[in-house]
N, C-alpha and C positions, 0 to 999 in steps of 0.2 A: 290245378294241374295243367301244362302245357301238352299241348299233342305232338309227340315226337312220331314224327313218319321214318318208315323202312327203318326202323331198331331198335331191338330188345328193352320192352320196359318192362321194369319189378315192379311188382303188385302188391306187397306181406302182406297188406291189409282188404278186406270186402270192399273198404269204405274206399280205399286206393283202383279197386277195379272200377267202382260207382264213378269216382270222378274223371276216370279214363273216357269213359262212357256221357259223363255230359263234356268235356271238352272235344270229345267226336261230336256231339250234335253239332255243339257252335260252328263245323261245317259244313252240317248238313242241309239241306231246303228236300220242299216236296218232289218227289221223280229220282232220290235218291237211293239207290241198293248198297245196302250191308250186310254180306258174306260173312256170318262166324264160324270158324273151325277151331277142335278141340276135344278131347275125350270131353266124358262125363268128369264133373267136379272140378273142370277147368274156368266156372267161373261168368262163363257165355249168357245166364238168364240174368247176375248180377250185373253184368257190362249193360246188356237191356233195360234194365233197370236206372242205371245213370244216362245212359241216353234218353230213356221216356222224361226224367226227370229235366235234361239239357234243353226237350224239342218242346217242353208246356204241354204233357198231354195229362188227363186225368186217369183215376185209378188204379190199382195195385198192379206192379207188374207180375206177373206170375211165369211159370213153364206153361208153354200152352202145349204139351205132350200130346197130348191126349184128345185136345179139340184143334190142335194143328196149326189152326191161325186166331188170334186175340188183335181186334182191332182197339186204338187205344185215339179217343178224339183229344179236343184240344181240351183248356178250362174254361169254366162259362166266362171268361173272360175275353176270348176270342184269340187270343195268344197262343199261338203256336203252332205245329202242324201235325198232323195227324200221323199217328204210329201204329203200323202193319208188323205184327210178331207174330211171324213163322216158327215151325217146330217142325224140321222134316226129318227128324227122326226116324219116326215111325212111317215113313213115306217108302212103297217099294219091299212094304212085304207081300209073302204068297205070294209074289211073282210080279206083279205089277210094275210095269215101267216107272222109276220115281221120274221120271220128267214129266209123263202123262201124268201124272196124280199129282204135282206139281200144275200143268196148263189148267188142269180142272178146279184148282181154285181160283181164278182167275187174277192174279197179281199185276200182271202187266196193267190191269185196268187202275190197279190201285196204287201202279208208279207215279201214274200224271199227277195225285194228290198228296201221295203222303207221304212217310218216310218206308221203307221197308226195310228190314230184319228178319234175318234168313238162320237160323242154329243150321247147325250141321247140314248147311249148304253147299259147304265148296264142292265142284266138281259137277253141279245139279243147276244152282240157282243163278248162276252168274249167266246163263242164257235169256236173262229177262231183261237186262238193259245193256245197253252196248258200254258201259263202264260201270265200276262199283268199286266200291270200299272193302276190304277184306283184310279182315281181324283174325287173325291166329292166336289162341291161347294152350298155355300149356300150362301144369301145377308141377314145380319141381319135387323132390324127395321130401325138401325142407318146409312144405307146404304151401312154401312162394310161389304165386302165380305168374306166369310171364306174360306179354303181349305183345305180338308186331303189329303193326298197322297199315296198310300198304292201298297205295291208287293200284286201280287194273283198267286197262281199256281193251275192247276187243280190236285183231286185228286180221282184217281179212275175214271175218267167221270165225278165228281162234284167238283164243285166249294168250295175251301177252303175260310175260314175267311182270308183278306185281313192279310198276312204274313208281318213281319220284314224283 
Protein backbone atom coordinates (compact mmCIF):
# COMPACT_ATOMS: atom_id res chain seq x y z
CA UNK A 1 0.00 0.00 0.00
CA UNK A 2 1.12 3.56 -0.70
CA UNK A 3 0.92 6.26 2.04
CA UNK A 4 -1.47 8.78 0.79
CA UNK A 5 -1.19 12.05 3.00
CA UNK A 6 -4.07 14.55 4.04
CA UNK A 7 -6.99 12.07 2.24
CA UNK A 8 -9.48 9.91 2.86
CA UNK A 9 -8.33 6.31 2.62
CA UNK A 10 -10.79 3.05 2.75
CA UNK A 11 -9.81 0.43 4.69
CA UNK A 12 -12.80 -2.92 4.01
CA UNK A 13 -10.34 -5.10 5.17
CA UNK A 14 -8.09 -5.57 8.82
CA UNK A 15 -5.36 -6.73 6.67
CA UNK A 16 -5.92 -3.10 4.56
CA UNK A 17 -5.59 -1.09 8.11
CA UNK A 18 -2.27 -3.51 8.86
CA UNK A 19 -0.71 -2.34 5.82
CA UNK A 20 -1.72 1.36 6.15
CA UNK A 21 0.22 0.96 9.21
CA UNK A 22 3.59 -0.51 7.89
CA UNK A 23 3.63 1.85 4.94
CA UNK A 24 3.48 4.60 7.85
CA UNK A 25 6.44 3.12 9.41
CA UNK A 26 8.59 3.30 6.17
CA UNK A 27 8.54 7.05 7.37
CA UNK A 28 9.03 6.71 10.52
CA UNK A 29 12.76 6.79 12.54
CA UNK A 30 13.35 6.87 16.18
CA UNK A 31 12.00 10.51 17.98
CA UNK A 32 8.93 9.94 16.11
CA UNK A 33 5.11 10.79 17.50
CA UNK A 34 2.06 9.00 16.25
CA UNK A 35 -1.35 10.67 17.30
CA UNK A 36 -4.29 8.12 16.83
CA UNK A 37 -7.90 9.26 17.06
CA UNK A 38 -11.03 7.47 16.81
CA UNK A 39 -13.83 5.85 18.62
CA UNK A 40 -13.58 2.36 19.79
CA UNK A 41 -13.65 -0.27 16.77
CA UNK A 42 -12.08 2.30 14.54
CA UNK A 43 -9.26 0.03 14.01
CA UNK A 44 -6.31 2.13 16.04
CA UNK A 45 -4.61 -1.20 17.90
CA UNK A 46 -4.73 -2.99 14.27
CA UNK A 47 -3.14 0.26 12.45
CA UNK A 48 -0.27 -0.55 15.63
CA UNK A 49 -0.10 -3.57 14.76
CA UNK A 50 1.15 -2.99 11.00
CA UNK A 51 3.18 -0.39 12.07
CA UNK A 52 5.12 -2.67 14.80
CA UNK A 53 5.17 -5.03 12.07
CA UNK A 54 6.67 -1.97 9.34
CA UNK A 55 9.33 -0.62 12.19
CA UNK A 56 11.07 -4.65 13.00
CA UNK A 57 9.91 -4.91 16.44
CA UNK A 58 9.24 -8.21 18.23
CA UNK A 59 6.01 -9.63 19.87
CA UNK A 60 2.36 -9.46 19.72
CA UNK A 61 0.98 -6.27 19.43
CA UNK A 62 -1.88 -6.02 21.86
CA UNK A 63 -4.36 -3.01 23.32
CA UNK A 64 -2.22 -1.91 26.05
CA UNK A 65 -5.67 -0.55 27.93
CA UNK A 66 -5.20 -1.52 30.86
CA UNK A 67 -1.18 -1.49 31.53
CA UNK A 68 -1.29 1.96 29.42
CA UNK A 69 2.15 1.75 27.75
CA UNK A 70 3.64 -1.76 25.86
CA UNK A 71 7.14 -1.21 24.83
CA UNK A 72 7.93 -3.30 21.85
CA UNK A 73 12.06 -3.83 21.05
CA UNK A 74 13.49 -4.61 17.85
CA UNK A 75 14.17 -8.47 16.56
CA UNK A 76 17.26 -10.32 17.72
CA UNK A 77 18.27 -9.31 14.60
CA UNK A 78 19.13 -5.72 15.51
CA UNK A 79 16.79 -4.36 12.83
CA UNK A 80 14.51 -1.93 13.50
CA UNK A 81 13.51 0.52 16.10
CA UNK A 82 11.85 0.32 18.99
CA UNK A 83 7.98 0.80 19.52
CA UNK A 84 6.28 2.80 22.50
CA UNK A 85 2.40 1.94 22.47
CA UNK A 86 0.40 4.20 24.44
CA UNK A 87 -3.19 3.69 25.48
CA UNK A 88 -4.37 6.82 27.11
CA UNK A 89 -7.72 5.93 27.33
CA UNK A 90 -8.00 5.37 30.55
CA UNK A 91 -5.85 8.34 31.27
CA UNK A 92 -7.68 11.30 33.31
CA UNK A 93 -9.98 9.42 35.34
CA UNK A 94 -11.28 10.55 38.88
CA UNK A 95 -10.16 13.70 38.11
CA UNK A 96 -6.63 13.52 37.30
CA UNK A 97 -5.09 15.94 34.88
CA UNK A 98 -4.45 13.46 31.67
CA UNK A 99 -1.54 15.46 30.69
CA UNK A 100 0.03 14.92 34.18
CA UNK A 101 -0.60 11.12 33.92
CA UNK A 102 0.71 11.51 30.67
CA UNK A 103 4.34 13.60 32.02
CA UNK A 104 4.38 10.65 34.52
CA UNK A 105 5.10 8.13 32.25
CA UNK A 106 7.81 9.59 31.02
CA UNK A 107 7.77 9.42 26.99
CA UNK A 108 9.59 12.24 26.08
CA UNK A 109 12.65 10.28 27.35
CA UNK A 110 11.45 7.58 25.01
CA UNK A 111 11.06 9.91 21.93
CA UNK A 112 15.09 10.21 21.49
CA UNK A 113 14.86 6.19 20.86
CA UNK A 114 11.98 4.95 19.59
CA UNK A 115 8.96 5.25 17.74
CA UNK A 116 5.90 6.30 19.81
CA UNK A 117 2.25 5.61 19.55
CA UNK A 118 -0.22 7.37 21.27
CA UNK A 119 -4.38 5.77 20.94
CA UNK A 120 -6.76 8.37 21.86
CA UNK A 121 -4.07 11.02 22.04
CA UNK A 122 -5.24 13.91 20.20
CA UNK A 123 -5.79 16.85 21.97
CA UNK A 124 -3.23 15.34 25.07
CA UNK A 125 -0.15 13.85 23.49
CA UNK A 126 0.94 16.01 20.71
CA UNK A 127 2.64 18.27 23.48
CA UNK A 128 5.51 15.71 23.68
CA UNK A 129 7.33 16.70 20.54
CA UNK A 130 7.17 19.76 18.50
CA UNK A 131 5.72 17.84 15.34
CA UNK A 132 3.84 14.38 14.90
CA UNK A 133 2.05 12.27 12.82
CA UNK A 134 -1.76 12.07 13.24
CA UNK A 135 -3.95 9.42 12.28
CA UNK A 136 -7.60 9.83 12.30
CA UNK A 137 -9.85 6.88 11.92
CA UNK A 138 -13.29 6.31 11.76
CA UNK A 139 -15.69 2.89 10.82
CA UNK A 140 -18.41 3.90 8.51
CA UNK A 141 -22.14 2.13 8.76
CA UNK A 142 -20.85 -0.19 6.07
CA UNK A 143 -18.15 -1.41 8.50
CA UNK A 144 -15.41 0.19 6.23
CA UNK A 145 -12.83 1.83 8.05
CA UNK A 146 -11.50 5.20 6.88
CA UNK A 147 -8.12 6.88 7.46
CA UNK A 148 -6.48 10.47 7.23
CA UNK A 149 -2.95 10.77 7.77
CA UNK A 150 -1.76 14.19 8.29
CA UNK A 151 2.01 15.88 9.31
CA UNK A 152 1.37 18.61 12.43
CA UNK A 153 4.05 20.84 13.48
CA UNK A 154 3.77 23.06 16.51
CA UNK A 155 3.63 26.71 16.00
CA UNK A 156 4.36 29.12 18.42
CA UNK A 157 3.19 26.70 21.44
CA UNK A 158 0.12 25.77 19.27
CA UNK A 159 -0.83 23.40 17.47
CA UNK A 160 -1.17 23.96 13.59
CA UNK A 161 -3.84 22.56 11.02
CA UNK A 162 -2.57 19.14 10.23
CA UNK A 163 0.27 20.28 7.47
CA UNK A 164 1.16 18.81 3.88
Amino acid sequence: MTLRWDTEIELPEHTDTEDLGAALAAELRAGDLVVLSGPLGAGKTVLVRGIARGLGVAGPVTSPTFVIAREHRPLSDGAGVPLVHVDAYRLGTGGVDVAAELDDLDLDTDLAEAVVVVEWGEGVAERLAARHVLVRLHRRPDDVRVASVHRVRTVAGAFAEPAP
